[in-house]
N, C-alpha and C positions, 0 to 999 in steps of 0.2 A: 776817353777824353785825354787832352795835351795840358798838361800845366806847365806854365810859363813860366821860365827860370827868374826873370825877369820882374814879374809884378803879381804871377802866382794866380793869374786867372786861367779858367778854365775854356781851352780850347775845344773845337770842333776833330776827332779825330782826319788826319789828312790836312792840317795844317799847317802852312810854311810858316808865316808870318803871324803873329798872336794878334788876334782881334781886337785885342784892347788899345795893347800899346806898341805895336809893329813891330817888337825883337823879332831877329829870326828863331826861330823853334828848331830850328835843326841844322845839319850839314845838308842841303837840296841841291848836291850836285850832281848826284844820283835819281832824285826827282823825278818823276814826269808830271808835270802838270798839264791839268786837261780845261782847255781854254773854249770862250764860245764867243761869237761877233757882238759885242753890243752896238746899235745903230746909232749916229751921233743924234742929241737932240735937238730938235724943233721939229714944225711943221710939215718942213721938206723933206725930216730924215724918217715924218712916222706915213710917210704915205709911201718913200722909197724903201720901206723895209719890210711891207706886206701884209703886217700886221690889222687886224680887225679892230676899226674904232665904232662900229654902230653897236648898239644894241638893240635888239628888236623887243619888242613890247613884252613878247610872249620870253623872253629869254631871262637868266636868274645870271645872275652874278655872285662869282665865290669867290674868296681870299683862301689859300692854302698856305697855312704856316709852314715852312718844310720842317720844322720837327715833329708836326703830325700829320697823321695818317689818314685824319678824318678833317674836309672841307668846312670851312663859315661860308653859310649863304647869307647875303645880307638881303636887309629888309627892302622889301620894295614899297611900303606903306610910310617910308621917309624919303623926303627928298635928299637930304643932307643927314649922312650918319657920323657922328663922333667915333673916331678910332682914339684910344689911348688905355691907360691901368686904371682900376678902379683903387681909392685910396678910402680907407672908413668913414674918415672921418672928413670926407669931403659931401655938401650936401649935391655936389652937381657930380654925376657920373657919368664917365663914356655911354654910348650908345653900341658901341663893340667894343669889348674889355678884354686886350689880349692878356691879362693877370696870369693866366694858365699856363701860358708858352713863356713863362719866364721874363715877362714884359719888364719889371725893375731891373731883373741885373744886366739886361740887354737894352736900359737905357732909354724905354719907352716913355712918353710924359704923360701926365696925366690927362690930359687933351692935347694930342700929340699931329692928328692932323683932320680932313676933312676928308670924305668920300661922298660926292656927290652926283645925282641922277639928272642931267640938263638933256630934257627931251629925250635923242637915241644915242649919249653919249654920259660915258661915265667919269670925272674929273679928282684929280684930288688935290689939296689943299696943304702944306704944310703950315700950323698956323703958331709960328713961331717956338719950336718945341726945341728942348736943350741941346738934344744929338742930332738932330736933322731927320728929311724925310728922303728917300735917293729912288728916284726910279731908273730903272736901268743902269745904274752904275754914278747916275750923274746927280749932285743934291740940290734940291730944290728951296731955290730964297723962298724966303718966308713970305706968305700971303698968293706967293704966284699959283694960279692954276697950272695944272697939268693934265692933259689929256690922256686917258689911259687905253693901251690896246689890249687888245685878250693876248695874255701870256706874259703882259710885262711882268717883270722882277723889281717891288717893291719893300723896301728898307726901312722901317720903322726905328731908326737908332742904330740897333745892331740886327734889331730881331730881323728874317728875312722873311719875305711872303711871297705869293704869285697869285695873278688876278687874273681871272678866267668867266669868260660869259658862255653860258650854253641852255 
């Protein structure tokens, strides 16, 4: 871990920029940084980028945190799952409780966003949550659906994930 000279949060080893609050972390002029295409969003960019938006009946759907090793399948017996933290002393809880993966100090809400099953298509929902909800790079206004393809890179605040059908 990077601690930020700055605001004293803890970074991700391999980081330029602190995830909190954008100081630079280091001299990166010696850097390499290893970059990947994210496709713009809409409708036009998730058909021109190959991606899989069906799901087929027989298929599961997983969210992988990347700080763990081990996949969330989600439930197929809801139509609509609450992603966010569980708090005690709340009597309404997530439906998916990323609490495990660090979900406060990475800024998750407590009902942080929607993941929903329409037909053969998986959506999700930012539904007005403090840090935002970012799929592929891009944040999503609040209340907008979002189409998901198998592999996008979903952002919960800070926390990162990837969503995968198989």
């Amino acid at each position: 871990m990077k601690i930020c000279q700055n605001c004293g949060h803890e970074n991700r080893e391999g980081s330029i920029l602190c995830e909190k609050c954008g100081q630079v972390m280091e001299d990166f002029a010696n850097t390499i940084i290893h970059t990947r295409m994210v496709p713009p969003a809409g409708p036009l960019a998730m058909r021109a980028s190959g991606g899989v938006t069906q799901v087929a009946d027989d298929q599961r759907v997983y969210l992988q945190v990347d700080t763990s090793p081990q996949a969330i399948v989600l439930p197929r017996t809801k139509q609509t799952i609450v992603v966010g933290r569980a708090q005690s002393a709340d009597q309404v809880q997530p439906d998916l409780d990323l609490s495990p993966y660090q979900a406060y100090k990475l800024g998750v809400s407590r009902q942080h966003a929607y993941l929903s099953r329409d037909d053969d298509t998986i959506t999700i929902t930012d539904v007005g949550s403090a840090n935002g909800t970012f799929v592929n790079g891009q944040r999503l206004t609040p209340h907008e659906r979002r189409v998901l393809q198998d592999g996008d890179e979903v952002w919960f605040g800070q926390l990162v994930a990837h969503i995968y059908f198989k």
